[in-house]
C-alpha positions in Angstrom: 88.2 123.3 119.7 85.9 126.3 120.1 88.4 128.2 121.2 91.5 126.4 120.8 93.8 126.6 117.5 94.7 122.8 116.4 98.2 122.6 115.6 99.2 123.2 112.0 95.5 123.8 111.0 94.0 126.7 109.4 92.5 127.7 112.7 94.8 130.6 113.6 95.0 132.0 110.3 91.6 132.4 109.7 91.5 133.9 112.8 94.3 136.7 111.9 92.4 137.0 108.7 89.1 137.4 109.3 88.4 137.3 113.1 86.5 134.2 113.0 86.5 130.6 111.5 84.6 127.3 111.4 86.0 124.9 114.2 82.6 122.5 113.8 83.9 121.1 110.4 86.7 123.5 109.3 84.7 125.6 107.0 86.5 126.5 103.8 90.0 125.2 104.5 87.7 121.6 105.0 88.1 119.2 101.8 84.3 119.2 101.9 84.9 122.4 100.1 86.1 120.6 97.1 83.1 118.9 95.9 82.3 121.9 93.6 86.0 121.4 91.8 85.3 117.5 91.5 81.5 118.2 90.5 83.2 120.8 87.5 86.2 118.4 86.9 83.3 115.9 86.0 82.0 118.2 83.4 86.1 119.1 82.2 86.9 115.4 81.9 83.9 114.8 79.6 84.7 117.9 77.4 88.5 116.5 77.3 87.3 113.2 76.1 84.9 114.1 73.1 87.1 117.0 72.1 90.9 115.3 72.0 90.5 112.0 73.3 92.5 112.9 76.4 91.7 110.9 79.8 93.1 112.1 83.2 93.7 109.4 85.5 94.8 109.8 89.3 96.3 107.6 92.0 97.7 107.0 95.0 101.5 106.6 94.6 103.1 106.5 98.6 101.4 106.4 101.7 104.2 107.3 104.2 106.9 105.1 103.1 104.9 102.9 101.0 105.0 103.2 97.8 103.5 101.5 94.4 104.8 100.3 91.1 102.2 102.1 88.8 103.0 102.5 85.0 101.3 105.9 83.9 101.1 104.7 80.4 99.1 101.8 81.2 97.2 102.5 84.5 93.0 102.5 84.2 90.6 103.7 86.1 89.4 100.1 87.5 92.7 99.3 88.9 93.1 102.6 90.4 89.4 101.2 92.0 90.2 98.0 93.0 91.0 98.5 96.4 89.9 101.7 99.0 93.5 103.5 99.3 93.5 104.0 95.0 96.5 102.4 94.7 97.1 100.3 91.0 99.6 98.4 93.2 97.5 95.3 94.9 100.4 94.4 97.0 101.5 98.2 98.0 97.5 98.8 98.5 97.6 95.8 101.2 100.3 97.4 103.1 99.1 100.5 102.8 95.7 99.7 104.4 97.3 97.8 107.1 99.1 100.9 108.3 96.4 104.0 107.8 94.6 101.1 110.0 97.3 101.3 112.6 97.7 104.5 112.1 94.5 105.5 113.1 95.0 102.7 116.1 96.8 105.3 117.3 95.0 108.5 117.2 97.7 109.8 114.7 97.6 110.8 111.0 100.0 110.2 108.2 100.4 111.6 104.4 101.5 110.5 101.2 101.4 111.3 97.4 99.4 111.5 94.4 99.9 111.0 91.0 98.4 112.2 88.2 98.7 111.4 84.1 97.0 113.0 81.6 97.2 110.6 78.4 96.5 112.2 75.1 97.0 116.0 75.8 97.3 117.7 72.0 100.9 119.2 71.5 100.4 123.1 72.1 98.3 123.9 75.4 99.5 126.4 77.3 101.0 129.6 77.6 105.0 130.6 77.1 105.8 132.8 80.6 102.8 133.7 83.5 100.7 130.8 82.4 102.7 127.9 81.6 100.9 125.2 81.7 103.1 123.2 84.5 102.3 126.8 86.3 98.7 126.6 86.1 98.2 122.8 87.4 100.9 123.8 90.1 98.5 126.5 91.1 95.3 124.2 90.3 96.3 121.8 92.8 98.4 123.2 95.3 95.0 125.0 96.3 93.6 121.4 97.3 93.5 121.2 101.1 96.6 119.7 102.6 98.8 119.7 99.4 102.8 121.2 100.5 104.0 120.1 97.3 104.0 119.8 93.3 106.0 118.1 91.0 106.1 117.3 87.2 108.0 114.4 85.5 111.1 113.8 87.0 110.7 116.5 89.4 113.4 116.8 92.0 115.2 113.3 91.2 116.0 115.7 87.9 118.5 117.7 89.8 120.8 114.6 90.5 121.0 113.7 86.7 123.5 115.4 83.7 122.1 117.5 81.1 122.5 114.1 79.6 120.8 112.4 81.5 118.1 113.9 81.5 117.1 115.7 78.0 114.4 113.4 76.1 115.7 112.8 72.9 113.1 113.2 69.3 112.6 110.8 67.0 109.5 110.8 64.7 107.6 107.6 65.0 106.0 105.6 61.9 103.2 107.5 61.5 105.8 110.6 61.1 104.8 112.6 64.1 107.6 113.7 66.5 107.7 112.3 69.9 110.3 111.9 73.0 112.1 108.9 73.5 111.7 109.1 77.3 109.6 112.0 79.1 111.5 113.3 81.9 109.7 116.7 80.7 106.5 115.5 82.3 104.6 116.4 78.9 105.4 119.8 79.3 108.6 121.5 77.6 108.6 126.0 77.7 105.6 125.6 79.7 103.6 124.0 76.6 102.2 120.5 76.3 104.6 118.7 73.9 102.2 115.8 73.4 103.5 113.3 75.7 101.8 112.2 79.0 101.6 115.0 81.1 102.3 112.6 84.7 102.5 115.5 87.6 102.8 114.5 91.6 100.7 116.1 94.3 102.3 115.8 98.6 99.5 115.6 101.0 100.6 116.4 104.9 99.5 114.1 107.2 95.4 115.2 108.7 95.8 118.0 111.2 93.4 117.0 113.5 94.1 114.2 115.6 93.7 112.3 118.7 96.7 112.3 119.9 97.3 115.1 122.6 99.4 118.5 121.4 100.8 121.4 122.7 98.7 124.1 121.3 97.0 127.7 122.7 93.9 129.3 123.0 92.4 132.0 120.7 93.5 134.6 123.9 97.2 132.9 124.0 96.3 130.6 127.0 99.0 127.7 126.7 96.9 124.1 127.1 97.1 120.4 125.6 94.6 119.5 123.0 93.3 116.1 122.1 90.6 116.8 119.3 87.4 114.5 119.0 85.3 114.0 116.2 85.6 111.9 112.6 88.8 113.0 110.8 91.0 110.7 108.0 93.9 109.3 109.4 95.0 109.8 105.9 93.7 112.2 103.2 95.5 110.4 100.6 92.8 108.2 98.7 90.2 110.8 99.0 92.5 113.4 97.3 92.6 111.2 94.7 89.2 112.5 92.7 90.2 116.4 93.7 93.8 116.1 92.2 91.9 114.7 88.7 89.2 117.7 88.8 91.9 120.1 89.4 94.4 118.5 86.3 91.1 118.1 83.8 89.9 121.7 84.9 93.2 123.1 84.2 93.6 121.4 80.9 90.4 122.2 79.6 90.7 125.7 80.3 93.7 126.2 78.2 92.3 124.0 75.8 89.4 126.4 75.4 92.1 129.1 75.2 94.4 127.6 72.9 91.7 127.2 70.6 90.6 131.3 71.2 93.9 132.4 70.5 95.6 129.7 67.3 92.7 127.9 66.1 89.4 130.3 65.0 91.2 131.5 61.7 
């Protein structure tokens, strides 16, 4: 690997970049690099808690083509511990285990998805065009290692539903604050928190390093067939789990601190 680029790594582009990189452990495009983010996201989550009551809570929602029942409204932190993969889902988590096991039989990797809900996120946060909020957790975690994708609330299943369909309808609830019926929004409507649960999905590709053999070249363009060695996660999935939380509570609590800058000191 000294001088061969694994295939769909950051290898090569770090080369282009900046003429060298980190094959020994992957240097900054390694999730090691994230233990600052989760460290910080500690400190966020705290601040969240004693300043709005808000908890952030992540899991594992699909491994491959498994994938749990979790209820966002209801989920806690111990079920989300219950089991190594992070999945709420007992029976899902079962399944799930038994094939990153065979997976990693194999010498292969696979990916999956994480979920994220942010319960009791004050109505306001966020900004109206560069820094909507949806925007800035986007940003926030698509900068995790491995993530290729981002949705919030329905996400793409939106685009098969009517207007309809799809709008949440107000109502004002008996202790006369105004709330959605469903939340198809994801929390967010205009790119500000509306006070619903902000519930926000994270893809994770499949490891790039693996066992199994690859077509790949050299740093000086040399075709060859690399079979890479060393301890790499045949699935990222339940370890992204903490760095998709730090990320949302990081995100939130900076615009909380803003939102109280800009509307709240006078």
């Amino acid at each position: 690997m000294a001088v061969t680029y694994r295939p769909s790594h950051a290898d090569a582009t770090y080369d282009a970049k900046y003429g060298l990189r980190n094959y020994q452990g992957g240097g900054r495009s390694s999730a090691r690099e994230t233990i600052g983010r989760v460290a910080a996201g500690a400190i966020a989550k705290k601040i969240l808690r004693q300043v709005t009551g808000a908890e952030v809570i992540g899991y594992v929602k699909r491994i491959q083509d498994i994938e749990g029942t979790v209820d966002p409204a209801s989920v806690t932190l111990d079920q989300v511990e219950s089991n190594i993969v992070r999945c709420p889902d007992a029976e899902a988590a079962v399944r799930m285990i038994d094939r990153v096991e065979a997976i990693r039989d194999q010498g292969d990797s696979i990916g999956g998805v994480v979920e994220c809900v942010a319960r009791g996120v004050p109505k306001g946060l966020g900004m109206p065009v560069f820094d909507k909020l949806e925007a800035d957790l986007a940003k926030g975690v698509m900068s995790l290692p491995a993530s290729k994708g981002f949705e919030l609330g329905s996400g793409f299943a939106g685009t098969l539903l009517t207007g309809s369909q799809h709008n949440d309808e107000f109502y004002t609830d008996e202790s006369g604050e105004i709330r959605t019926r469903t939340n198809r929004s994801g929390g967010t409507q205009g790119g500000i928190a509306n006070g619903e649960p902000i519930i926000i999905r994270v893809a994770f590709k499949p490891t790039a390093t693996i066992r199994k053999a690859q077509n790949t070249v050299t740093q000086t363009g040399a075709e060859t067939v690399l079979a890479a060695k060393g301890r790499h996660d045949p699935c990222v999935l339940p370890r992204a789990v903490p760095m998709v939380e730090a990320m949302v509570a990081l995100v939130l609590c900076d615009h909380l601190l803003r939102h109280h800058g800009q509307c709240e000191l006078f």
